[in-house]
DOROMAR-46558 format. One record per residue (C-alpha): residue number from 0; residue in one letter; z, x, y. Coordinates in pm, 1 decimal. Last residue first. Layout:
REM DOROMAR-46558
+---------+------+----------+----------+----------+
: drenmar : zaza :       up :     east :    north :
+---------+------+----------+----------+----------+
:     NUM :    A :        Z :        X :        Y :
...
+---------+------+----------+----------+----------+
REM end
This chain:
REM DOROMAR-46558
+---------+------+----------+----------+----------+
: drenmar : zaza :       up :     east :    north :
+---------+------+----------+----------+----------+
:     347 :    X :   -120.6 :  -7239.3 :   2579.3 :
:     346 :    X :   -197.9 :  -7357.6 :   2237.8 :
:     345 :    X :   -203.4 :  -7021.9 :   2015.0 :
:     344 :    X :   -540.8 :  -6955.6 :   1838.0 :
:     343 :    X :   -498.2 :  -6906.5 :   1478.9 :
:     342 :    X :   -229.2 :  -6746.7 :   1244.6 :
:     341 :    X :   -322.1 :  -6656.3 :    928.8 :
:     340 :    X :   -270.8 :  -6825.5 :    586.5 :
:     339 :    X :    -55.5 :  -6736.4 :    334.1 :
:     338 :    X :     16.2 :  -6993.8 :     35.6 :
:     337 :    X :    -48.0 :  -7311.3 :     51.7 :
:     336 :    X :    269.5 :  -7411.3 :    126.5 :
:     335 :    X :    304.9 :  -7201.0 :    421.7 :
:     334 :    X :    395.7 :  -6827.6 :    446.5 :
:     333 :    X :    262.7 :  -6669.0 :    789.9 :
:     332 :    X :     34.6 :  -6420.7 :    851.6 :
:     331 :    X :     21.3 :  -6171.5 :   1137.6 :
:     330 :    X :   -297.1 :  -6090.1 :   1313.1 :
:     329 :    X :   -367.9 :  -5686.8 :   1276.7 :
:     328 :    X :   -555.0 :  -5635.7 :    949.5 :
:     327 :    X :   -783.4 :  -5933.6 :   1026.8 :
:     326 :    X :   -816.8 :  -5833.3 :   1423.3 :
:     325 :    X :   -974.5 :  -5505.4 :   1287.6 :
:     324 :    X :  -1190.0 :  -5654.7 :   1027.1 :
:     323 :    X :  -1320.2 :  -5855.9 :   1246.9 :
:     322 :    X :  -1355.6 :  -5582.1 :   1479.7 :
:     321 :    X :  -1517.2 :  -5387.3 :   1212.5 :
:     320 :    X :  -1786.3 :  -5616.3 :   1095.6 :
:     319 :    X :  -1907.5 :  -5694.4 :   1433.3 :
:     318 :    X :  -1940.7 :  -5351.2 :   1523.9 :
:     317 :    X :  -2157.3 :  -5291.1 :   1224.5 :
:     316 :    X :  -2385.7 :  -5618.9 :   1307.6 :
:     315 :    X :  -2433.1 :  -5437.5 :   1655.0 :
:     314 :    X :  -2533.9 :  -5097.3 :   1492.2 :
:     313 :    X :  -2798.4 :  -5319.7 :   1254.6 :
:     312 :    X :  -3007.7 :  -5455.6 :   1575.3 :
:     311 :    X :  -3048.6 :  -5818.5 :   1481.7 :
:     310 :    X :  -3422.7 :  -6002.5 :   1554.7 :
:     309 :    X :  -3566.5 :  -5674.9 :   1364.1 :
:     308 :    X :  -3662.6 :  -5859.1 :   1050.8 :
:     307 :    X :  -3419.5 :  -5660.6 :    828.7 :
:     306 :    X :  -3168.8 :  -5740.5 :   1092.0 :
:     305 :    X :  -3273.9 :  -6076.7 :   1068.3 :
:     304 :    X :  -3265.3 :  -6090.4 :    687.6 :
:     303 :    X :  -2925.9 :  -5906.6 :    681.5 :
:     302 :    X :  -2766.7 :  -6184.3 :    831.8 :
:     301 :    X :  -2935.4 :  -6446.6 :    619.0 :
:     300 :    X :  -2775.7 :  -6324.1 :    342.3 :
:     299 :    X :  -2993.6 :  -6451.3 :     66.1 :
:     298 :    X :  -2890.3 :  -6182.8 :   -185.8 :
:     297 :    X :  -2564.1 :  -6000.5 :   -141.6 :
:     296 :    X :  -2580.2 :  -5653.9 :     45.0 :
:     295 :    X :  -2328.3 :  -5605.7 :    354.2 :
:     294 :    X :  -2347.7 :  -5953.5 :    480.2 :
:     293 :    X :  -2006.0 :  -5994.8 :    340.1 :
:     292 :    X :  -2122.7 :  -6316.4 :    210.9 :
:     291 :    X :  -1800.6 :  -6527.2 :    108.4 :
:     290 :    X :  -2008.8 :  -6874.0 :    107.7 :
:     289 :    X :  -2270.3 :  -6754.4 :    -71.3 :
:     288 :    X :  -2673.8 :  -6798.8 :     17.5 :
:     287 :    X :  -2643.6 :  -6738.6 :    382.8 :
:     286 :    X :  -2688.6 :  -6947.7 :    654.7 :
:     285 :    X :  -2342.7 :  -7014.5 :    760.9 :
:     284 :    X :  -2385.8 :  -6653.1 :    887.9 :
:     283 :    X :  -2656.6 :  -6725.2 :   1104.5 :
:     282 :    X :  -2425.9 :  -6896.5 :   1377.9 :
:     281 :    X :  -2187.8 :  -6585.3 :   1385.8 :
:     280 :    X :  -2460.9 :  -6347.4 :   1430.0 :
:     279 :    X :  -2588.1 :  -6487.5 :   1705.1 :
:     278 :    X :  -2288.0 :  -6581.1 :   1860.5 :
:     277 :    X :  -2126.9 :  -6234.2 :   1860.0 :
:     276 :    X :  -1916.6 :  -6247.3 :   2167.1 :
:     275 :    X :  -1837.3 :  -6636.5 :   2083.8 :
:     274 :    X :  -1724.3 :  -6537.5 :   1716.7 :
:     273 :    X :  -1519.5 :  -6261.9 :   1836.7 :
:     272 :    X :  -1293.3 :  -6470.7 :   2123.4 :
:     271 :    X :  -1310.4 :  -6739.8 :   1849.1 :
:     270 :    X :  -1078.6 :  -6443.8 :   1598.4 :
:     269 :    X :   -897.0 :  -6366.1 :   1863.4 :
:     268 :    X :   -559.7 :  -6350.6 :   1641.3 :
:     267 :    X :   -546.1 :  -5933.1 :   1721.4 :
:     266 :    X :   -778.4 :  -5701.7 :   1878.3 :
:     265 :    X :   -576.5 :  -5376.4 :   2044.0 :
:     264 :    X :   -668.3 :  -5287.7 :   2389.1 :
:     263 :    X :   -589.1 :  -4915.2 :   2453.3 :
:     262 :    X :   -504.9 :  -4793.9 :   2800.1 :
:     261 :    X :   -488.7 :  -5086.9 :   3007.4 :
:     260 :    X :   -499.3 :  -5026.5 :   3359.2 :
:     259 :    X :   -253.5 :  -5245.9 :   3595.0 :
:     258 :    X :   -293.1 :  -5603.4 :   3670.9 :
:     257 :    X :   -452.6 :  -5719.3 :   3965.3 :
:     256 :    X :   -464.6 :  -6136.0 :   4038.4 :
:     255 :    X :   -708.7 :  -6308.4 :   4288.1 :
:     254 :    X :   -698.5 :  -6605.6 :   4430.9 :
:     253 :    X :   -959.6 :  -6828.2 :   4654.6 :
:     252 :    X :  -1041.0 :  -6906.5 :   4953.8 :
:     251 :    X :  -1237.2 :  -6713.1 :   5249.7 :
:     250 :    X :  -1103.2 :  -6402.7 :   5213.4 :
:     249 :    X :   -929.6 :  -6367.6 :   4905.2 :
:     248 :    X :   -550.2 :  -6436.3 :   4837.2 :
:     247 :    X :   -332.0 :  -6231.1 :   4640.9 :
:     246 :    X :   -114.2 :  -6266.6 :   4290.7 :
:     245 :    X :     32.3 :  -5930.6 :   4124.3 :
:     244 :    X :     73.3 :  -5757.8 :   3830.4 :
:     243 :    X :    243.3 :  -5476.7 :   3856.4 :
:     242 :    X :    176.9 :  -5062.3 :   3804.2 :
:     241 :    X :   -172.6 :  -5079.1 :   4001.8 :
:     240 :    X :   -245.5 :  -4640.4 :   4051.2 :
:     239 :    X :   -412.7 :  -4516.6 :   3747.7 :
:     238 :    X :   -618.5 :  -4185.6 :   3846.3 :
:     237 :    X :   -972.2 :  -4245.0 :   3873.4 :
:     236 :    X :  -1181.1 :  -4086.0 :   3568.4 :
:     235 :    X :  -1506.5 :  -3928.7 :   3643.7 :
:     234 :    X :  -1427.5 :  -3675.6 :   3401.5 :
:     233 :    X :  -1410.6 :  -3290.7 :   3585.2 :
:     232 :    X :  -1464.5 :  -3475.5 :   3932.6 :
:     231 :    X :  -1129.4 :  -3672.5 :   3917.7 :
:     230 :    X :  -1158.8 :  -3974.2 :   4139.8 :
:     229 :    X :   -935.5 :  -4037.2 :   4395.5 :
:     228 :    X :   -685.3 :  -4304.2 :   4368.2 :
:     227 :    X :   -581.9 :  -4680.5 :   4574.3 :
:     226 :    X :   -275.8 :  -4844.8 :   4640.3 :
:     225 :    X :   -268.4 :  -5165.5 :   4682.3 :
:     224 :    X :   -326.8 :  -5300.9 :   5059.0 :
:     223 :    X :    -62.4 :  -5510.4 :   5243.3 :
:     222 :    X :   -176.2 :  -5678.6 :   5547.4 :
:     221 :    X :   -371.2 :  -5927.9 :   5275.7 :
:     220 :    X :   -657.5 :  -6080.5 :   5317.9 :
:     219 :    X :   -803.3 :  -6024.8 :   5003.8 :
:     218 :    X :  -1167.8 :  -5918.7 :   4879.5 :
:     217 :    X :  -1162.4 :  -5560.1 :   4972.0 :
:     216 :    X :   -847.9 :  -5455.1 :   4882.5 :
:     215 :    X :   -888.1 :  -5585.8 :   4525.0 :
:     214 :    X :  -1205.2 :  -5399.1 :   4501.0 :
:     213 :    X :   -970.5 :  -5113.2 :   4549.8 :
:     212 :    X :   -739.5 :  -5208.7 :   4320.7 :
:     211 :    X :   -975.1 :  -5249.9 :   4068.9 :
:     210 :    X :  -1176.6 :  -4916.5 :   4075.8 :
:     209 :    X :  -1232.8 :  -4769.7 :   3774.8 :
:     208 :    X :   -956.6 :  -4569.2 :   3803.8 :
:     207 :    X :   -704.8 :  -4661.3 :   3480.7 :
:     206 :    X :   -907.9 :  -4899.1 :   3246.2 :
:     205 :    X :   -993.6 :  -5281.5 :   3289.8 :
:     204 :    X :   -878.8 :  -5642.6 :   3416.6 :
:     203 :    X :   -910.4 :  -5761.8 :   3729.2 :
:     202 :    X :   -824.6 :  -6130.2 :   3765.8 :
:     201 :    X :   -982.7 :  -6453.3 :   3915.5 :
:     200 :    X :   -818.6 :  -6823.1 :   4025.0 :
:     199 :    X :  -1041.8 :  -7056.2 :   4214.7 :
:     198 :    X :   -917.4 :  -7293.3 :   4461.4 :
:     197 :    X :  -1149.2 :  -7213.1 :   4731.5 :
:     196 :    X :  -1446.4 :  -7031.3 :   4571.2 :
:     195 :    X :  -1411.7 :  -6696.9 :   4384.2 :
:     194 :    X :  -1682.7 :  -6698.3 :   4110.8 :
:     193 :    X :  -1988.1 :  -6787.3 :   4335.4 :
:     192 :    X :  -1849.7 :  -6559.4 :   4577.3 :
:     191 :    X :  -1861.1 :  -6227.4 :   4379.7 :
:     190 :    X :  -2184.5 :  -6076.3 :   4518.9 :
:     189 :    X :  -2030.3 :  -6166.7 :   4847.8 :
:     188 :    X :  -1739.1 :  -5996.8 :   4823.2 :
:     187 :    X :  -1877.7 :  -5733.9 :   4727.5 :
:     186 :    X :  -2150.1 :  -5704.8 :   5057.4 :
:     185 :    X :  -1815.5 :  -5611.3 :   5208.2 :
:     184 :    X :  -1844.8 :  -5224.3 :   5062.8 :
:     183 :    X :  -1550.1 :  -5004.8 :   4941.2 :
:     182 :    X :  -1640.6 :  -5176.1 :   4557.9 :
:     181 :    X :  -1944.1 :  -5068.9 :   4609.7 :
:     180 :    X :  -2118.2 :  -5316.3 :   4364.6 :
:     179 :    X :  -2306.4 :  -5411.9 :   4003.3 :
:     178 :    X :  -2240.7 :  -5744.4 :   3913.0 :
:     177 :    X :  -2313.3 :  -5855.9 :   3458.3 :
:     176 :    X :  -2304.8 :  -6234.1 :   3429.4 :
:     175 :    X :  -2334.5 :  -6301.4 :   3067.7 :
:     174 :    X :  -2552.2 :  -6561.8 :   2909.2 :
:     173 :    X :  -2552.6 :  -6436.9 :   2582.5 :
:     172 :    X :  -2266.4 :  -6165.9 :   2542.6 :
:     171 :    X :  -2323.8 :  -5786.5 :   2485.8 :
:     170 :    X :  -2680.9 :  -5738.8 :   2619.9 :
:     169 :    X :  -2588.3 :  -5789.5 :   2988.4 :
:     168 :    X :  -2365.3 :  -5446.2 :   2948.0 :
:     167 :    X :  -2679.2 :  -5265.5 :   2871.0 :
:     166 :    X :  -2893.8 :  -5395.5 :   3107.6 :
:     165 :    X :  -2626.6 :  -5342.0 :   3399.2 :
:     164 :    X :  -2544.7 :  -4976.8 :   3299.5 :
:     163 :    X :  -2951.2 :  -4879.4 :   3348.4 :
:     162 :    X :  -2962.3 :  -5090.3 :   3645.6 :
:     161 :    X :  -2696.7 :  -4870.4 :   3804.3 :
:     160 :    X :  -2903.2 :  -4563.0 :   3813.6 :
:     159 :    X :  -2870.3 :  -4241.2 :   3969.3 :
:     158 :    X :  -2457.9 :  -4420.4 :   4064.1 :
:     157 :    X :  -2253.2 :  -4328.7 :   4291.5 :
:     156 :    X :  -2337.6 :  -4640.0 :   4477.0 :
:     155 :    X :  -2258.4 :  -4818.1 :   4196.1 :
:     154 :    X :  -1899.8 :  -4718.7 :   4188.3 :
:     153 :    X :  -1804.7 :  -5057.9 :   4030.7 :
:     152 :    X :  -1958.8 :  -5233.7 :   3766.4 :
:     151 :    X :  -1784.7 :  -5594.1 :   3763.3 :
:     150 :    X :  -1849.4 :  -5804.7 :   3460.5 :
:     149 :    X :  -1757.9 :  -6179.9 :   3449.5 :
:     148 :    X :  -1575.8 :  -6358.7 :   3163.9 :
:     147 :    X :  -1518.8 :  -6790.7 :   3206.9 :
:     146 :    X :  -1182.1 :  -6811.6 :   3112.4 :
:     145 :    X :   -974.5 :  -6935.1 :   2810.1 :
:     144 :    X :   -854.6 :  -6644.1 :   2694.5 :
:     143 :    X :  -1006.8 :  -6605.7 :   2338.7 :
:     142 :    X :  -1300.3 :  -6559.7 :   2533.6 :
:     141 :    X :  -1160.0 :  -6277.5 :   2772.8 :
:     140 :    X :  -1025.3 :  -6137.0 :   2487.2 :
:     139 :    X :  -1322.1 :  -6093.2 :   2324.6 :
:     138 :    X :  -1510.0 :  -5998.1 :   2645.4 :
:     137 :    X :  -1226.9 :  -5712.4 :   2708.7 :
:     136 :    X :  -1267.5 :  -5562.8 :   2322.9 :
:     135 :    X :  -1655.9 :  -5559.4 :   2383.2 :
:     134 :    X :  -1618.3 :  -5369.8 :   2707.9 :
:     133 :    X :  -1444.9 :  -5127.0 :   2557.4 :
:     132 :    X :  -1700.4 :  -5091.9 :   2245.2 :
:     131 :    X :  -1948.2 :  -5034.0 :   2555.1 :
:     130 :    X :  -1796.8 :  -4767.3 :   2721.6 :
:     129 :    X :  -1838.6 :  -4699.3 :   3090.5 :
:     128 :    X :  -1598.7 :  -4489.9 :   3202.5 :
:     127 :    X :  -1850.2 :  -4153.9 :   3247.9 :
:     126 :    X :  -1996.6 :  -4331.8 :   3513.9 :
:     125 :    X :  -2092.7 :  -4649.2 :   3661.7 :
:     124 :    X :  -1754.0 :  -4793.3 :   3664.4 :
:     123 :    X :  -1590.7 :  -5008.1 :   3466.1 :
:     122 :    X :  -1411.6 :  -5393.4 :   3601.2 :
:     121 :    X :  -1364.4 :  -5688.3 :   3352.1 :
:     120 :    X :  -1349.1 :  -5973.5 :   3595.2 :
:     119 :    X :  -1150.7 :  -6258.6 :   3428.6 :
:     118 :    X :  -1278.0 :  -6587.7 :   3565.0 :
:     117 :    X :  -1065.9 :  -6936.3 :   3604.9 :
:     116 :    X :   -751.1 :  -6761.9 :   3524.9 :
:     115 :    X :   -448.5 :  -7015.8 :   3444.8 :
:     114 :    X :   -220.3 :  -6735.1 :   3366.4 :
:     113 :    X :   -207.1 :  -6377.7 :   3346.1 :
:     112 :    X :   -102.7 :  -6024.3 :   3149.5 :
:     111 :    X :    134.4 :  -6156.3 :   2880.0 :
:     110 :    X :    215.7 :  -5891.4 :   2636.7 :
:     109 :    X :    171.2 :  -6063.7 :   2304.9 :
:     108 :    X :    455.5 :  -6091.8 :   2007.1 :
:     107 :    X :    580.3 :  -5783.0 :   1808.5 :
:     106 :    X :    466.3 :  -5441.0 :   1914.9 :
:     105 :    X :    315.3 :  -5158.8 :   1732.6 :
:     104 :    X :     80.0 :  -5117.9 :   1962.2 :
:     103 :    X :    107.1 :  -5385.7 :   2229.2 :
:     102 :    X :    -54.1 :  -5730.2 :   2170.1 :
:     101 :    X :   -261.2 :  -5869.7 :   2469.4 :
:     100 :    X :   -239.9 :  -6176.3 :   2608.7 :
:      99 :    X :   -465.2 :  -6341.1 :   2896.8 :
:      98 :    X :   -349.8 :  -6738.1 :   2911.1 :
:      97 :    X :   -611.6 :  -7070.5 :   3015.2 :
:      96 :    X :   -445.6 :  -7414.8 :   3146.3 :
:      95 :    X :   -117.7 :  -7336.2 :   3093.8 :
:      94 :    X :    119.1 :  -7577.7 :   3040.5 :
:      93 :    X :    371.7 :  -7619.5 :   3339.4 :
:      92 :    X :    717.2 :  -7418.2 :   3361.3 :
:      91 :    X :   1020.3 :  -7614.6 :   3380.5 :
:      90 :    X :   1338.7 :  -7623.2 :   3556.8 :
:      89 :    X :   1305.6 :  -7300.8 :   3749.0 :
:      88 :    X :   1581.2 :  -7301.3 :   4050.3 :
:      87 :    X :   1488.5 :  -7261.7 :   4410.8 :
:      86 :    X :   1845.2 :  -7462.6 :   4447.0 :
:      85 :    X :   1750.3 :  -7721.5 :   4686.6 :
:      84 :    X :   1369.2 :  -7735.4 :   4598.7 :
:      83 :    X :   1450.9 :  -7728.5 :   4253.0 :
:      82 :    X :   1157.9 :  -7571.4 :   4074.5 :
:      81 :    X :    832.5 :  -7695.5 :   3900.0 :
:      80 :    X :    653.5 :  -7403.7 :   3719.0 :
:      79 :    X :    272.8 :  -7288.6 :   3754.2 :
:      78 :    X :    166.0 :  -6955.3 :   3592.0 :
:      77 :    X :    -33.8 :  -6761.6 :   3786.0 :
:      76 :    X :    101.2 :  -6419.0 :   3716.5 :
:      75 :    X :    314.3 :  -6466.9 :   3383.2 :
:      74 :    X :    600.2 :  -6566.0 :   3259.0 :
:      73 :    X :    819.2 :  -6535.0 :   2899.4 :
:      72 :    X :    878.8 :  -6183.9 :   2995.9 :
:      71 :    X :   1109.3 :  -6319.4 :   3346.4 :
:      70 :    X :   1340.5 :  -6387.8 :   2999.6 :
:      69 :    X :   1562.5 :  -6727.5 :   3103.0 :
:      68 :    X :   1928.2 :  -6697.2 :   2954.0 :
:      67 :    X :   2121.9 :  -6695.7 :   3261.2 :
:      66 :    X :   1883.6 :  -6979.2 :   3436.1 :
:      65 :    X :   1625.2 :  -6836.0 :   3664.9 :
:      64 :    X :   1580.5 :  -6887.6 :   4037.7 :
:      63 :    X :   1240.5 :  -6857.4 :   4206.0 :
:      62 :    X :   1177.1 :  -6655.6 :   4574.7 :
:      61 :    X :    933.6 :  -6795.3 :   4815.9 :
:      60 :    X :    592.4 :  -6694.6 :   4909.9 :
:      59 :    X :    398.9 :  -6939.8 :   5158.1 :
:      58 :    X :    486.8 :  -7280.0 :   5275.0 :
:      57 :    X :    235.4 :  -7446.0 :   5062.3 :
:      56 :    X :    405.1 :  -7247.2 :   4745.5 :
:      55 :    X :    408.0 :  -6896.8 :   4656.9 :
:      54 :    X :    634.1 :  -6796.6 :   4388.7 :
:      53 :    X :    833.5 :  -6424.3 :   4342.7 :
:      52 :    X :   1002.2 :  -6348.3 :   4016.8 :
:      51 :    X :   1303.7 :  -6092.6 :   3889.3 :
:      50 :    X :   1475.1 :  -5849.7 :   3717.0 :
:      49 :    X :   1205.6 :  -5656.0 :   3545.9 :
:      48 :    X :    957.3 :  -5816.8 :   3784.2 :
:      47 :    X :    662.1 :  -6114.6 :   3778.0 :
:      46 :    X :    431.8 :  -6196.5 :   4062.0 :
:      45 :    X :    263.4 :  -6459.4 :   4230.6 :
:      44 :    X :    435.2 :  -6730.0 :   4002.9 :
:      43 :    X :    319.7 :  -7037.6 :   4172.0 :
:      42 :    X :    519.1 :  -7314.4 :   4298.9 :
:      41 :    X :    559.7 :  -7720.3 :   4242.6 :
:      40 :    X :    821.5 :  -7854.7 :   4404.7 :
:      39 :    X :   1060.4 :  -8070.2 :   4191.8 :
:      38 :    X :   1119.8 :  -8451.8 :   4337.5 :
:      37 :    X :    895.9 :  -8622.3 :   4134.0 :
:      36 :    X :   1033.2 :  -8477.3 :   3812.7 :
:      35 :    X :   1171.1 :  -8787.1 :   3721.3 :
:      34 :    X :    795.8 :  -8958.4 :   3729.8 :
:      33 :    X :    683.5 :  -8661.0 :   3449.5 :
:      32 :    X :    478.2 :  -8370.6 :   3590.7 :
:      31 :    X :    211.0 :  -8307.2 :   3327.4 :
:      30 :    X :    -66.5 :  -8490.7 :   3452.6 :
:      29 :    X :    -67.0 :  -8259.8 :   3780.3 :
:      28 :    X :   -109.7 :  -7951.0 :   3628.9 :
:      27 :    X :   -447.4 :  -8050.2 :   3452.9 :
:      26 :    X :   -551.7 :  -8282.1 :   3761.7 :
:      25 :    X :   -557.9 :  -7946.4 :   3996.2 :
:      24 :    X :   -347.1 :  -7700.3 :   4128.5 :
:      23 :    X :   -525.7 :  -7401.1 :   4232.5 :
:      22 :    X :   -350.8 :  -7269.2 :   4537.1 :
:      21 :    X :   -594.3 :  -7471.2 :   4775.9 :
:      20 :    X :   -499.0 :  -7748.7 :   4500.5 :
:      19 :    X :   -145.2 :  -7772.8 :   4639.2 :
:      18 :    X :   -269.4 :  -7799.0 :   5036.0 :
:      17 :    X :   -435.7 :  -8089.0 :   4940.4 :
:      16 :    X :   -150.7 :  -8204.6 :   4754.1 :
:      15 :    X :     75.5 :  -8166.2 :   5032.2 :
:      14 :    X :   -131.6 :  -8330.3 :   5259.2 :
:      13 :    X :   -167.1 :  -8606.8 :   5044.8 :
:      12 :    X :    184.9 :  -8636.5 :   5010.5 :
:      11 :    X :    249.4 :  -8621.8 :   5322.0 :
:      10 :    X :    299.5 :  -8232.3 :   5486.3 :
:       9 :    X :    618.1 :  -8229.7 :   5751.4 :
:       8 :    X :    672.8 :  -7871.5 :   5643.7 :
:       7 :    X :    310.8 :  -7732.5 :   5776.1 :
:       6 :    X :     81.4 :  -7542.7 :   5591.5 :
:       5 :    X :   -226.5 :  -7415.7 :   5833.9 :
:       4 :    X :   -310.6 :  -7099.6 :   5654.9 :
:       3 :    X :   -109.5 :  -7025.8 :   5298.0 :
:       2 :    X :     95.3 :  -6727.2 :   5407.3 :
:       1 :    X :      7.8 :  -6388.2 :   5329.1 :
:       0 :    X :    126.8 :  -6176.8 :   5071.0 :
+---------+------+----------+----------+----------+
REM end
């Protein structure tokens, strides 16, 4: 990974925080560091091993310390911790400002993928990849996230007709930027400007071989390039090739993290990431006649009146059912005095 252009060791303090917020500090990381902590230096987690972590900081990357009983699984890419500049020692990490998760199959806990993520790109291809009920899963966890979701259709210029992927991916979440691109070509980069300014934080999330890492190559500066696959002609299917999550810098400002393909994305406590995929649906239910409509077939369900009417298509209402049901049957419950309730959103 590069280093940070023009950082100097003499920096003042306005210097330094200059150079800070070119990482993506801002006022959010900067309330939380307490008037003893004044000499810590604040790094960035730019990527997270077995055994180990790597930081960036103004000077460019650095290595991190951890205390004996510190789990490296309790960080993520783009997290923000204040060390010891003597020791490189972790003392603290910072409160994140936004958190990707996912829960593993049959796993305990959430996987954490990345930190303090201004935009999640959720990358398919224009081909046999392309799944909508995928992309669904992504958007609700890009909601429940924190950050603002974008989507990326690569391998446009493969494509007969990429328009026909980008109307149907713009009709899963109001308001949803939908970019269609060769992810080989520069004119990417500037299709995803607006989202990758100086300061600004974005990460790649989708399946194996749709073209991440080599998007990734595009937009960074980096001397060292990830790895990139061939596309299978039998399936259209790249082969996975991004095994770490890692932090890089973009041309012209600006942060990007990769994180490797994810196979099967399980729905679990995203219950707001749902309701703001499906607002349309969620802000009729409160309409209905009962209070614990199913909107399958009680009378005065105001649900099944627009679908009825033709404002709701009744495939989309379907989905909705089942992925609440989904992250229902997979959130965890908890025993309190009022008997069980389920977990909500987790505070970053």
């Amino acid at each position: 990974m590069a280093a940070l252009p023009n950082a100097e060791q003499d920096l003042t303090i306005s210097h330094l925080s200059s150079s800070l917020d070119l990482l993506g500090w801002s006022e959010f990381f900067a309330d939380q560091v307490q008037p003893s902590e004044a000499d810590l230096i604040p790094r960035r987690i730019a990527s997270v091993h077995r055994a180990r972590i790597e930081a960036i900081d103004v000077t460019g990357p650095v290595g991190l310390e951890l205390q004996a009983n510190i789990n490296t699984g309790d960080y993520a890419v783009g997290d923000w911790v204040l060390a010891d500049p003597l020791t490189d020692m972790v003392v603290r990490r910072l409160d994140r400002k936004s958190v990707f998760q996912r829960r593993p199959e049959g796993g305990r806990g959430q996987q954490l993928v990345a930190a303090n993520v201004d935009t999640l790109l959720i990358v398919t291809s224009c081909n046999a990849d392309f799944n909508l009920a995928r992309l669904e899963r992504y958007l609700i966890m890009a909601n429940q996230a924190g950050s603002n979701p974008v989507i990326v259709l690569t391998k446009a210029d493969a494509a007969e007709d990429a328009g026909l992927f980008q109307a149907q991916a713009e009709a899963l979440q109001r308001d949803l930027p939908v970019i269609a691109v060769n992810g080989r070509s520069a004119e990417a980069v500037s299709l995803l400007r607006p989202w990758c300014g100086v300061g600004q934080t974005v990460a790649l999330v989708g399946s194996s071989g749709v073209g991440k890492s080599t998007l990734v190559n595009t937009m960074t500066e980096s001397d060292t390039k990830q790895k990139t696959g061939t596309v299978r002609e039998y399936d259209a299917q790249g082969r996975h090739t991004t095994t770490a999550r890692s932090l890089h810098a973009i041309s012209g400002g600006g942060w990007v993290i990769d994180t490797p393909g994810i196979r099967t994305l399980y729905l679990s406590d995203v219950t707001d990431g749902i309701d703001t995929l499906f607002a349309e649906i969620t802000e009729l239910a409160p309409l209905c006649r009962f209070r614990d409509c199913t909107h399958a077939h009680e009378p005065g369900c105001a649900v099944q009146a627009a679908v009825a009417s033709g404002a709701l298509a009744v495939d989309r209402v379907e989905r909705w059912r089942n992925l609440l049901a989904e992250n229902r049957d997979r959130t965890p419950v908890v025993s309190g005095p009022r008997g069980n309730k389920t977990v909500r959103k987790k505070k970053y």
